[in-house]
PDB file of N, H, CA, C and O in Angstrom:
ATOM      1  N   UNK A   1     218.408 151.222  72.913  1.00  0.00           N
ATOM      2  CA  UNK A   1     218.259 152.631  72.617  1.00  0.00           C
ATOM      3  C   UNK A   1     217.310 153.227  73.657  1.00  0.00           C
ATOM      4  O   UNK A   1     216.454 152.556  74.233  1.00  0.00           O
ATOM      5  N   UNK A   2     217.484 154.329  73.828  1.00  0.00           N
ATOM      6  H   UNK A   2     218.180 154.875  73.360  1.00  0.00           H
ATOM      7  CA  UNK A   2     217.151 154.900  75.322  1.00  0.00           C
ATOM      8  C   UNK A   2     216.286 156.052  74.444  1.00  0.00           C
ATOM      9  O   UNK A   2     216.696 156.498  73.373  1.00  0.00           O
ATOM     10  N   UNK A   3     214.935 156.483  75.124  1.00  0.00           N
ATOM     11  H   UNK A   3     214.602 156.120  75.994  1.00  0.00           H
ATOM     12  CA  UNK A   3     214.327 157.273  74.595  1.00  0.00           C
ATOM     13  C   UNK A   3     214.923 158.808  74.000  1.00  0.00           C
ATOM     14  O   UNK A   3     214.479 159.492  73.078  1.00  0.00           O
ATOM     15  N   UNK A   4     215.847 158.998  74.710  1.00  0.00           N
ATOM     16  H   UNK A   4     216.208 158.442  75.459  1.00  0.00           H
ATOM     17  CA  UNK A   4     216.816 160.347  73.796  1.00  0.00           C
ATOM     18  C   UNK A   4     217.351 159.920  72.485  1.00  0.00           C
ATOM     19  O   UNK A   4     217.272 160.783  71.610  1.00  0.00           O
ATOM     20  N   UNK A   5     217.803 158.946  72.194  1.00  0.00           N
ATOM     21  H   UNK A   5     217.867 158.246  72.905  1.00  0.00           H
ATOM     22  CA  UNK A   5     218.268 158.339  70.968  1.00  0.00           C
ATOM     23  C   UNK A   5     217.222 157.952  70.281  1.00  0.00           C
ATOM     24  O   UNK A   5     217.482 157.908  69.078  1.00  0.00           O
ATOM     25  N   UNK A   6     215.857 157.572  70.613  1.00  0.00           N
ATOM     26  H   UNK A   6     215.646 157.608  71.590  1.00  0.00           H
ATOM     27  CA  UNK A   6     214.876 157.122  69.592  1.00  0.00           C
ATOM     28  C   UNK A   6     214.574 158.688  69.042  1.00  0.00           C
ATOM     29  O   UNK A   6     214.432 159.052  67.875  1.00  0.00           O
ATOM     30  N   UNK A   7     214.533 159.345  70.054  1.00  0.00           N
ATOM     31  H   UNK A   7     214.648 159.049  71.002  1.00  0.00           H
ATOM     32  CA  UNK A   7     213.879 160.900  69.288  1.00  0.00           C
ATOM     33  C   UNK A   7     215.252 161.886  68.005  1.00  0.00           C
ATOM     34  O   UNK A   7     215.109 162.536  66.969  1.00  0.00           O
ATOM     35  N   UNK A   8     215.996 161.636  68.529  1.00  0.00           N
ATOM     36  H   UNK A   8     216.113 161.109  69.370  1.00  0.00           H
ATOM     37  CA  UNK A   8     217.185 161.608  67.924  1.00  0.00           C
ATOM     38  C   UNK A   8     217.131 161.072  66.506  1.00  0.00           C
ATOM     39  O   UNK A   8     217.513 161.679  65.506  1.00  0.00           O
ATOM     40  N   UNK A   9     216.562 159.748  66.555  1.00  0.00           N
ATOM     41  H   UNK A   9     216.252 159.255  67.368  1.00  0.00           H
ATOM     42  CA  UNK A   9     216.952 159.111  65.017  1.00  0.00           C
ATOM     43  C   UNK A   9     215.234 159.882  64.157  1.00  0.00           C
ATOM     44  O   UNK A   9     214.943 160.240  63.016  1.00  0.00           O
ATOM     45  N   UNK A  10     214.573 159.828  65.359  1.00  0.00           N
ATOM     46  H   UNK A  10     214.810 159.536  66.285  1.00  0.00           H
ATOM     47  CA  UNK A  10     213.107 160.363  64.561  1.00  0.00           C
ATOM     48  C   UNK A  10     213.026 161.554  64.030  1.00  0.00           C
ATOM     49  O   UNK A  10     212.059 161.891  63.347  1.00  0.00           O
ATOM     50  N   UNK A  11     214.114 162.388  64.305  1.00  0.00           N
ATOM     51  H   UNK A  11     214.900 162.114  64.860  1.00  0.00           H
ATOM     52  CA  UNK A  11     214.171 164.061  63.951  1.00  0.00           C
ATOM     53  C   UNK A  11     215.286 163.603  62.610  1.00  0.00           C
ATOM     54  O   UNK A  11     215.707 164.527  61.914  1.00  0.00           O
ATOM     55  N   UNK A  12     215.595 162.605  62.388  1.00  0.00           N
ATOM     56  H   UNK A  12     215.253 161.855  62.953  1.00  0.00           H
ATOM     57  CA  UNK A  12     216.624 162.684  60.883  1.00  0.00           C
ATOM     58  C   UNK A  12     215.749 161.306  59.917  1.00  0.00           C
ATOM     59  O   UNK A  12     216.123 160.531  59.037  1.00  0.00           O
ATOM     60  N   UNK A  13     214.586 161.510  60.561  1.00  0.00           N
ATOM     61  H   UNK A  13     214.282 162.139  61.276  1.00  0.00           H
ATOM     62  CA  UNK A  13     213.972 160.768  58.992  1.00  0.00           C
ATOM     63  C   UNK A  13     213.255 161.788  58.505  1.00  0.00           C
ATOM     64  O   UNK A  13     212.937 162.756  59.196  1.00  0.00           O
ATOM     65  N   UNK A  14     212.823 161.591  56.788  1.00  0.00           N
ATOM     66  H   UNK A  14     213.081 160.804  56.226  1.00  0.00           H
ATOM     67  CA  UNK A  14     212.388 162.391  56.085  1.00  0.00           C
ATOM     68  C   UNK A  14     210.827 162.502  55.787  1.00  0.00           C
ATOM     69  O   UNK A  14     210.074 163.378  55.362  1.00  0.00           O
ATOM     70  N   UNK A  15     210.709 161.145  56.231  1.00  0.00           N
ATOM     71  H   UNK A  15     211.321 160.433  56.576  1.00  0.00           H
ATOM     72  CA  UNK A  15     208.771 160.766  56.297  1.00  0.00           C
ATOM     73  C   UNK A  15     208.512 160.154  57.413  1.00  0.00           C
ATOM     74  O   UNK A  15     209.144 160.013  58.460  1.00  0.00           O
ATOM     75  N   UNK A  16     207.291 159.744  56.971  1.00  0.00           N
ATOM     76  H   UNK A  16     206.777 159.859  56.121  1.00  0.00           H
ATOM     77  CA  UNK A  16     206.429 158.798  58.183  1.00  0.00           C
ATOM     78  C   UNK A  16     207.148 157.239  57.432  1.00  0.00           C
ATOM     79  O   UNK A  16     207.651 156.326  58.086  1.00  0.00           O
ATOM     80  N   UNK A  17     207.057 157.273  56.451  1.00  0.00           N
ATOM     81  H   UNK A  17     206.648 158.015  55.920  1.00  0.00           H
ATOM     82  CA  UNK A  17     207.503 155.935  56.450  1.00  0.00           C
ATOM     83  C   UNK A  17     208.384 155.450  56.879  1.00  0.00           C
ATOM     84  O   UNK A  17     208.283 154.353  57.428  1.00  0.00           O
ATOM     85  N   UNK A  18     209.486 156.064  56.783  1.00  0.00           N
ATOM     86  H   UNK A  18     209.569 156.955  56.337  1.00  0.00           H
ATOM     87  CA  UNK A  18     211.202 156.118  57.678  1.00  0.00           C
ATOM     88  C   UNK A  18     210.818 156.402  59.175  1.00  0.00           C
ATOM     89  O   UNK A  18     211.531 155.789  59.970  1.00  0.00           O
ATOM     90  N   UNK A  19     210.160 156.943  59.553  1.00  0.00           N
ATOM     91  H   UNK A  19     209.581 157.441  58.908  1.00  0.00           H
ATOM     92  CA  UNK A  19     209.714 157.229  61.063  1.00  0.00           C
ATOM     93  C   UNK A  19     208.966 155.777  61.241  1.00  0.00           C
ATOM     94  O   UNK A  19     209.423 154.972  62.052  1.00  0.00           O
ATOM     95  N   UNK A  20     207.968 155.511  60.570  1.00  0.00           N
ATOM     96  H   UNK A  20     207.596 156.166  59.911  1.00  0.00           H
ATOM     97  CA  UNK A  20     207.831 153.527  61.289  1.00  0.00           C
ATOM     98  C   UNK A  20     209.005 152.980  61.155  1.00  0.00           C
ATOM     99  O   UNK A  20     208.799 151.916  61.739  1.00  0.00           O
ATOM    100  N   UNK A  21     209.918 152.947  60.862  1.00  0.00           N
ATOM    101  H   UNK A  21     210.085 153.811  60.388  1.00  0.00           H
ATOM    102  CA  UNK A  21     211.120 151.798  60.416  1.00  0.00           C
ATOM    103  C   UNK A  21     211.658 151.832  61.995  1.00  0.00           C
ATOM    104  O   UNK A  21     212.145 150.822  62.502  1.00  0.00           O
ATOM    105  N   UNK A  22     211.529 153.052  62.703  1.00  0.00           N
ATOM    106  H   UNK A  22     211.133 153.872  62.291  1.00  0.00           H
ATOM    107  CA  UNK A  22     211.924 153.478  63.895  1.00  0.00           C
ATOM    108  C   UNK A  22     211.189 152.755  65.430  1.00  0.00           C
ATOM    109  O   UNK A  22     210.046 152.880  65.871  1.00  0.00           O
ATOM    110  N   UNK A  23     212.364 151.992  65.966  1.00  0.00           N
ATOM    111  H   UNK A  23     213.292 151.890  65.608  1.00  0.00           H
ATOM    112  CA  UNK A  23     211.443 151.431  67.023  1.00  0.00           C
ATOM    113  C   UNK A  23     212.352 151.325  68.446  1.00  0.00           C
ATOM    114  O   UNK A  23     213.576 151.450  68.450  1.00  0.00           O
ATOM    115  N   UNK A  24     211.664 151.112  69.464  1.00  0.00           N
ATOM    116  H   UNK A  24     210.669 151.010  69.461  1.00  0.00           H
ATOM    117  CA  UNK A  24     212.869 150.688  70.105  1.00  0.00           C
ATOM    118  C   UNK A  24     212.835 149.404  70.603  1.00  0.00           C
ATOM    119  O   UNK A  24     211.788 148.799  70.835  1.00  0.00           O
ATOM    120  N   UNK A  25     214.151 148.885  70.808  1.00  0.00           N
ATOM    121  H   UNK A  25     215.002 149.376  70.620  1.00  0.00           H
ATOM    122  CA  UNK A  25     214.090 147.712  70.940  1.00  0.00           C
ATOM    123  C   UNK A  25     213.547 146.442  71.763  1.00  0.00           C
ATOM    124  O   UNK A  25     213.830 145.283  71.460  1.00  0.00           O
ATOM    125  N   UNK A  26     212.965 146.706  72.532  1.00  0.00           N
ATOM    126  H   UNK A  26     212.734 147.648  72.778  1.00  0.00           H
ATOM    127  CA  UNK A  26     212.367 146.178  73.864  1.00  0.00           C
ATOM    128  C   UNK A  26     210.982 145.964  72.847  1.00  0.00           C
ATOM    129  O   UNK A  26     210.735 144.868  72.344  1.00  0.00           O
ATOM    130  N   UNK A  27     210.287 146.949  72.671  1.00  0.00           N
ATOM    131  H   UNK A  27     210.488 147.839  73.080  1.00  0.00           H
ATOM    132  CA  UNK A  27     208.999 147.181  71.909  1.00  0.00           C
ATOM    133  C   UNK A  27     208.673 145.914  70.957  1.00  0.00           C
ATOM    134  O   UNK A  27     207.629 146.003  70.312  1.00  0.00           O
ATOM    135  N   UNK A  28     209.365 144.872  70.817  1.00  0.00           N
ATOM    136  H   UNK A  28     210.214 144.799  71.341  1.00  0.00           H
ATOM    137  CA  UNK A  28     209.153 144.057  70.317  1.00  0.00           C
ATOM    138  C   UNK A  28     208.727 142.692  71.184  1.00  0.00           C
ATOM    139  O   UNK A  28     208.167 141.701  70.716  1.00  0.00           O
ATOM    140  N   UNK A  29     209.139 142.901  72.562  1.00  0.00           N
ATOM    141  H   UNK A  29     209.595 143.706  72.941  1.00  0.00           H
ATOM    142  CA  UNK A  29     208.919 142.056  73.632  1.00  0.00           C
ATOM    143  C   UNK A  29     207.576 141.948  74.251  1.00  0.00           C
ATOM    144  O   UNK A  29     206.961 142.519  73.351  1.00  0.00           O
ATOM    145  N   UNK A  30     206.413 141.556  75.358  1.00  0.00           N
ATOM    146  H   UNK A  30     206.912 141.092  76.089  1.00  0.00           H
ATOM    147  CA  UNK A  30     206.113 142.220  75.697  1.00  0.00           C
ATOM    148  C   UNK A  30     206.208 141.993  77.290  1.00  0.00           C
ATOM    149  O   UNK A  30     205.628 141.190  78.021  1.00  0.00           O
ATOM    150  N   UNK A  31     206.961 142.792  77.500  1.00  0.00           N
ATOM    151  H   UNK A  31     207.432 143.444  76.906  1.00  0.00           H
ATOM    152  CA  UNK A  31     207.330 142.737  78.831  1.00  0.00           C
ATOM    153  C   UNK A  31     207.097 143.946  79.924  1.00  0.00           C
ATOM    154  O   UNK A  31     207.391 143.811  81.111  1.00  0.00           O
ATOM    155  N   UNK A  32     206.440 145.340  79.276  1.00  0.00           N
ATOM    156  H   UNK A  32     206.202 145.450  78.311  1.00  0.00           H
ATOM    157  CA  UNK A  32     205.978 145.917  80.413  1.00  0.00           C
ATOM    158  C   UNK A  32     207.268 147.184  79.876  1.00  0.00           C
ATOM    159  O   UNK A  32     207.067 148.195  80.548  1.00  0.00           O
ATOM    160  N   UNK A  33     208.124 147.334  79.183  1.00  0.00           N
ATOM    161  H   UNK A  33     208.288 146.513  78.637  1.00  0.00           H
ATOM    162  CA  UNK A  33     209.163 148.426  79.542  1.00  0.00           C
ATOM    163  C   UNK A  33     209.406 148.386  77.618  1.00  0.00           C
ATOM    164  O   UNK A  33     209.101 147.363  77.005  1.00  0.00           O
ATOM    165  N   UNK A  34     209.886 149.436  76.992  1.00  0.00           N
ATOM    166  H   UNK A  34     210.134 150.267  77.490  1.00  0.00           H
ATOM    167  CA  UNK A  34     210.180 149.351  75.910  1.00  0.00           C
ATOM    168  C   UNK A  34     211.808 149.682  75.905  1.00  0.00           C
ATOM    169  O   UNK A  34     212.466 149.181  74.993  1.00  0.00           O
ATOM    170  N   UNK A  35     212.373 150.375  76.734  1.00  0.00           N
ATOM    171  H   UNK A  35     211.838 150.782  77.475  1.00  0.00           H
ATOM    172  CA  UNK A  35     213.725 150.756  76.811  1.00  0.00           C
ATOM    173  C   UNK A  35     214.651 150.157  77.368  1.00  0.00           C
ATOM    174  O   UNK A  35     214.433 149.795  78.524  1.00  0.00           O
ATOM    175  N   UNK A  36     216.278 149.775  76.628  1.00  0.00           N
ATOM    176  H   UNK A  36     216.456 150.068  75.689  1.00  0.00           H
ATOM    177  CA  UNK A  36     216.923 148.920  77.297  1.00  0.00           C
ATOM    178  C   UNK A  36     217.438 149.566  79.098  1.00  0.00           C
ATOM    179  O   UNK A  36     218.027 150.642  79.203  1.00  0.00           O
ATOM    180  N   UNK A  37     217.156 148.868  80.106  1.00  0.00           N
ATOM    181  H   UNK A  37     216.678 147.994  80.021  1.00  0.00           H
ATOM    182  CA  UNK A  37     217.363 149.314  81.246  1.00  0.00           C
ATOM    183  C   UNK A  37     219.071 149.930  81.389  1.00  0.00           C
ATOM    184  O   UNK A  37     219.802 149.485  80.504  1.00  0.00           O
ATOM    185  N   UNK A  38     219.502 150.538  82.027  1.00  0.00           N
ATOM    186  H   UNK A  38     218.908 150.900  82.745  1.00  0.00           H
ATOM    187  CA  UNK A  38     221.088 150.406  82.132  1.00  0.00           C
ATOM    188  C   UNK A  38     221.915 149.346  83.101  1.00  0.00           C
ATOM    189  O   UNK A  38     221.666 149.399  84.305  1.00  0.00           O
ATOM    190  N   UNK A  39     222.436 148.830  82.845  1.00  0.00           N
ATOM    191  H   UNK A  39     222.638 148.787  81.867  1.00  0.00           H
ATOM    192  CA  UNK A  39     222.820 147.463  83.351  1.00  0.00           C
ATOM    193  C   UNK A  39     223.232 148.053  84.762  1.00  0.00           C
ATOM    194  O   UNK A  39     222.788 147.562  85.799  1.00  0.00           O
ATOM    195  N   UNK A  40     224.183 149.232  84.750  1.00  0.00           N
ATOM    196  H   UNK A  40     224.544 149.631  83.907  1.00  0.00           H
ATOM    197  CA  UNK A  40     225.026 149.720  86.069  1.00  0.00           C
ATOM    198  C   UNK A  40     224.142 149.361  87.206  1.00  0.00           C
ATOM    199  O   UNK A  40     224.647 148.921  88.239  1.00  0.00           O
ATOM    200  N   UNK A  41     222.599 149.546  87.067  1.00  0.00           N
ATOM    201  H   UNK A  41     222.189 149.904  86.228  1.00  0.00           H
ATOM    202  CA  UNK A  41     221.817 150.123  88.048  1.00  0.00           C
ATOM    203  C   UNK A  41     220.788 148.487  88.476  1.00  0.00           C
ATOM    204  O   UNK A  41     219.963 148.391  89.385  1.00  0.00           O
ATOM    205  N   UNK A  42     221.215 147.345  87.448  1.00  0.00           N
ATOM    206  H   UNK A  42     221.885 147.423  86.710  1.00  0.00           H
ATOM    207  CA  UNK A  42     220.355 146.362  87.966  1.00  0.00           C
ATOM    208  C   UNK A  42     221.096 145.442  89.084  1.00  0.00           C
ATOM    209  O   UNK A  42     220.712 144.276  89.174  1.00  0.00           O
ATOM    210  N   UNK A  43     222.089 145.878  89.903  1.00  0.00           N
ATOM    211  H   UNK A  43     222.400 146.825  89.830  1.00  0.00           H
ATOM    212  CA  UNK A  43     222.656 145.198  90.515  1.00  0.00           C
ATOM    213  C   UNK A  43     223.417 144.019  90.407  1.00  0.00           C
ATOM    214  O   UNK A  43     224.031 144.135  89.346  1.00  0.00           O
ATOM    215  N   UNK A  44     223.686 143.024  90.898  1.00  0.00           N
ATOM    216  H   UNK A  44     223.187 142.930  91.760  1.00  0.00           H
ATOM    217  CA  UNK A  44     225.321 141.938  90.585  1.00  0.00           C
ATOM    218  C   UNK A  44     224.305 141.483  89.249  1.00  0.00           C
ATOM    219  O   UNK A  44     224.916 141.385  88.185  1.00  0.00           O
ATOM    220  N   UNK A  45     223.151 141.261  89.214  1.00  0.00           N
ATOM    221  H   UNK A  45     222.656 141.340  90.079  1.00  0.00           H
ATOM    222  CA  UNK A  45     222.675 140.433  88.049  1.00  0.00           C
ATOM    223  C   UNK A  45     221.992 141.299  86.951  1.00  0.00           C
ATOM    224  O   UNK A  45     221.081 140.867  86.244  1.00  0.00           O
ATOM    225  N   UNK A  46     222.544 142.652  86.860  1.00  0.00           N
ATOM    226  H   UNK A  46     223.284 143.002  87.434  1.00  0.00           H
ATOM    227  CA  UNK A  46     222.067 143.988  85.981  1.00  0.00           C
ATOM    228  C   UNK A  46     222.262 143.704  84.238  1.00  0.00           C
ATOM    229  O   UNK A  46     221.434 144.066  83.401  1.00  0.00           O
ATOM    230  N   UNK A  47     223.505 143.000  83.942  1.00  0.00           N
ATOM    231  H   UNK A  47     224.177 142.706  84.622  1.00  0.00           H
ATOM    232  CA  UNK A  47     224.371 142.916  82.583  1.00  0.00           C
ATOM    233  C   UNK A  47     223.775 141.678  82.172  1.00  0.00           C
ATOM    234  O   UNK A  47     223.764 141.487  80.956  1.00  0.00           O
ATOM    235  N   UNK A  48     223.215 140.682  82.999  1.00  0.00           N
ATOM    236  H   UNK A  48     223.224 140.837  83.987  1.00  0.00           H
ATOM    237  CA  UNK A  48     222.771 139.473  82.702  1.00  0.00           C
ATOM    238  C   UNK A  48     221.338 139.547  82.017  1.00  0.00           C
ATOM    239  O   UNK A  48     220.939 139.078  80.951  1.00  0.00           O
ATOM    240  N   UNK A  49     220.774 140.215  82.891  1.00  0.00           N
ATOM    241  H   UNK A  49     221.099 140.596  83.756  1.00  0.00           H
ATOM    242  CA  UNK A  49     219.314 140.480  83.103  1.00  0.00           C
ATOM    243  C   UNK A  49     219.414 141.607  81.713  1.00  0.00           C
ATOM    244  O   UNK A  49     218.233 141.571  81.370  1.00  0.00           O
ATOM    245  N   UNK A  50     220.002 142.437  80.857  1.00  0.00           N
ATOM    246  H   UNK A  50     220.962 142.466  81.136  1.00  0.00           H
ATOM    247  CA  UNK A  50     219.709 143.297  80.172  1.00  0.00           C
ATOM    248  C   UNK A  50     220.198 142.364  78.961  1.00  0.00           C
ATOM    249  O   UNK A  50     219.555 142.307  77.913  1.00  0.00           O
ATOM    250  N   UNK A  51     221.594 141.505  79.213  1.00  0.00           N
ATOM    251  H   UNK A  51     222.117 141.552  80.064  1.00  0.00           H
ATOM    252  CA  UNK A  51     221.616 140.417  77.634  1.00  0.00           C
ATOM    253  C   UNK A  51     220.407 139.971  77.708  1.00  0.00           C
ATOM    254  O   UNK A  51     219.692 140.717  77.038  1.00  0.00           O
ATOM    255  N   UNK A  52     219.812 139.136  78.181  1.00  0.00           N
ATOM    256  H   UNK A  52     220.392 138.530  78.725  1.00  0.00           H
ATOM    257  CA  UNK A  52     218.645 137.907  78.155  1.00  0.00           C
ATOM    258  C   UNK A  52     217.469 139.043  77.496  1.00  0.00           C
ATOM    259  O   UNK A  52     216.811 138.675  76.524  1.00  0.00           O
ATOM    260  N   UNK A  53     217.306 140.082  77.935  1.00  0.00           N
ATOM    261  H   UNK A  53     217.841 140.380  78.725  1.00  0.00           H
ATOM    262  CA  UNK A  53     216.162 141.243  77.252  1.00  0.00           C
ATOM    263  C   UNK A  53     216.391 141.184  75.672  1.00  0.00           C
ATOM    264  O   UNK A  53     215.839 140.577  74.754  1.00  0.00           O
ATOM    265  N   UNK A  54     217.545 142.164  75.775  1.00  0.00           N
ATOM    266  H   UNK A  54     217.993 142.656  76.521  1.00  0.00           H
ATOM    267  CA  UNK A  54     218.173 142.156  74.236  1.00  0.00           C
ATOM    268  C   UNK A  54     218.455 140.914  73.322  1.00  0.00           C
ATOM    269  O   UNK A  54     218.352 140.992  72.097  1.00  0.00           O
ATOM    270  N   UNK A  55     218.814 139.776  73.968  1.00  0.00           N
ATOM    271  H   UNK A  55     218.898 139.713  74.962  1.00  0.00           H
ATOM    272  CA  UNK A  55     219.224 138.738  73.581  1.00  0.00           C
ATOM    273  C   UNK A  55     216.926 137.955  72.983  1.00  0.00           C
ATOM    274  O   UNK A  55     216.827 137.380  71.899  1.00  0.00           O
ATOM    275  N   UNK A  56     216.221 138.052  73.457  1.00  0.00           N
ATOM    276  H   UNK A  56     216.301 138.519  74.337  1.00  0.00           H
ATOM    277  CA  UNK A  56     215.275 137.433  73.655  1.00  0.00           C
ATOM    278  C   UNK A  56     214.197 139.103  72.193  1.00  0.00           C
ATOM    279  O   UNK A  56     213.140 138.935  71.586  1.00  0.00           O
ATOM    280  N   UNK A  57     214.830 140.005  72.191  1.00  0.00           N
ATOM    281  H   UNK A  57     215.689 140.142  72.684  1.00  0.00           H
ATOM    282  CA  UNK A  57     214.174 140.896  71.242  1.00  0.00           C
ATOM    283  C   UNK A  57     214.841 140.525  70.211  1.00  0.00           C
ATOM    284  O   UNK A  57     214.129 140.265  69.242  1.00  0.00           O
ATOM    285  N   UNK A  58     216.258 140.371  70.021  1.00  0.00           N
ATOM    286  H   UNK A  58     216.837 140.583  70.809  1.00  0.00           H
ATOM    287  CA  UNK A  58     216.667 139.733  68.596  1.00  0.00           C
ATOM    288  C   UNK A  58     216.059 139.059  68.045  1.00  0.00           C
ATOM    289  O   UNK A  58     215.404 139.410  67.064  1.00  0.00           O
ATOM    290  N   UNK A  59     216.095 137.564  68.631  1.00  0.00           N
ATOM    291  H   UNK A  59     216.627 137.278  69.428  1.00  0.00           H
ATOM    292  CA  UNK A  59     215.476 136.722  68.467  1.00  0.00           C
ATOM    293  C   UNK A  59     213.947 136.668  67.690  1.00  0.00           C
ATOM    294  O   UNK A  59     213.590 136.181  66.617  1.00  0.00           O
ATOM    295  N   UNK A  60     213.102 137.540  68.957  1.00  0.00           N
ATOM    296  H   UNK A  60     213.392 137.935  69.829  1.00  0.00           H
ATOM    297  CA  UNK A  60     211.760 138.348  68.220  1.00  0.00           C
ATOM    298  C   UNK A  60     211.837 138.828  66.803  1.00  0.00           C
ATOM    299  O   UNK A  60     210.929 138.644  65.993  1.00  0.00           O
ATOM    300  N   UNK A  61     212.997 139.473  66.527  1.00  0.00           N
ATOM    301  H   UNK A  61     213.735 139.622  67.185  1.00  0.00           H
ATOM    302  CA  UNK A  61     212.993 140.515  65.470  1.00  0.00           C
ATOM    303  C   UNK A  61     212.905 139.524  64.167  1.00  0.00           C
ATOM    304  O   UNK A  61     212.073 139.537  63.260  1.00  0.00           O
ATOM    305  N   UNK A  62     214.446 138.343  64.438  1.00  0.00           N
ATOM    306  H   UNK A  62     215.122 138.333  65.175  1.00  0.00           H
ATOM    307  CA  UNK A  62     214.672 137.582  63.488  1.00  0.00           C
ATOM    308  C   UNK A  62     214.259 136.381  63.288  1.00  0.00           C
ATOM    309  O   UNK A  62     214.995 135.448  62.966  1.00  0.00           O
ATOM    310  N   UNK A  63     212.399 136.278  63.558  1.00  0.00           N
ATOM    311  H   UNK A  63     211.801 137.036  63.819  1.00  0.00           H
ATOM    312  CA  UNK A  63     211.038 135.426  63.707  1.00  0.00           C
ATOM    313  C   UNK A  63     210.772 136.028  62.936  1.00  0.00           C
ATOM    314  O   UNK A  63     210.748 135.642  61.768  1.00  0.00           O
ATOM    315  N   UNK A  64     210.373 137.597  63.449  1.00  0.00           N
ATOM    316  H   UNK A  64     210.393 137.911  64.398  1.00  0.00           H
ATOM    317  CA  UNK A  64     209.439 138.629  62.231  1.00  0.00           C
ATOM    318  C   UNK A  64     210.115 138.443  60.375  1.00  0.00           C
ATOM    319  O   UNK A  64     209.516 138.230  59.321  1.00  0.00           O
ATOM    320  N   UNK A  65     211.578 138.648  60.687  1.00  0.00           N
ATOM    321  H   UNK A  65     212.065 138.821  61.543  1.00  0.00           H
ATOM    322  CA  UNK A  65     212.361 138.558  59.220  1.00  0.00           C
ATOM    323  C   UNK A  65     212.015 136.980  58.610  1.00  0.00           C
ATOM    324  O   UNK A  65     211.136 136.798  57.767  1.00  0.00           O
ATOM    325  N   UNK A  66     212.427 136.443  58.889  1.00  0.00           N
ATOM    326  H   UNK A  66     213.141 136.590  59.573  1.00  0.00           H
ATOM    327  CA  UNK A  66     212.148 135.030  58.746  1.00  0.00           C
ATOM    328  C   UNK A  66     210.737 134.643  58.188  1.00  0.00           C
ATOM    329  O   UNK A  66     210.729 134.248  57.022  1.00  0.00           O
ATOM    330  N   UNK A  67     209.682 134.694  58.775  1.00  0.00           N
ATOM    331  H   UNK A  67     209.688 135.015  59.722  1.00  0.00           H
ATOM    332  CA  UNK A  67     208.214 134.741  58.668  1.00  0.00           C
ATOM    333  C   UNK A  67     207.347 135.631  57.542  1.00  0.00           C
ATOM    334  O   UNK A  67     206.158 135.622  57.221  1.00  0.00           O
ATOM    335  N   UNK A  68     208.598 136.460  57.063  1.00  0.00           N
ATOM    336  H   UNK A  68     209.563 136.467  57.323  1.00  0.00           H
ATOM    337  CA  UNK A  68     208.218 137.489  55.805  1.00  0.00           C
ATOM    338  C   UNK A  68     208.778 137.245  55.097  1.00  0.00           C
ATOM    339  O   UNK A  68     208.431 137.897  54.112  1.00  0.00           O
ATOM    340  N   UNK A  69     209.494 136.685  54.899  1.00  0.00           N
ATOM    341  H   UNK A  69     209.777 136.155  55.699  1.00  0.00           H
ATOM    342  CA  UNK A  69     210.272 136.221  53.802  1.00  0.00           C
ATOM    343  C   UNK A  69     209.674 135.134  52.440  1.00  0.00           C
ATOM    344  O   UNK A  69     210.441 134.796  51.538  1.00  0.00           O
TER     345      UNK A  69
END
């Protein structure tokens, strides 16, 4: 989710509490960038380099679920 779409989902919650539920996805990493890059623009290894991001924040996410449970 690209910062136009985070503000997007933040203008259709009704509180702050629904506004934390709101994140973007990188933000769970910490790698220096919170937004998924666009693959077009990372060159022959752009689509690779943006799974392994996304692929490596899942992961993050479903530690956090797991660990609360």
């Amino acid at each position: 989710m690209d910062l136009s779409n985070y503000e997007n989902i933040l203008n259709l919650t009704r509180n702050q509490d629904e506004a934390k539920k709101v994140k973007l996805l990188l933000s769970e990493l910490s790698i220096g960038i919170d937004e998924v890059p666009d693959p077009y623009y990372g060159g022959e290894d752009g689509f690779d380099q943006v799974y392994e991001m996304i692929d490596k924040a899942c992961d993050a996410i479903a530690k956090k679920i797991k660990y609360s449970i």
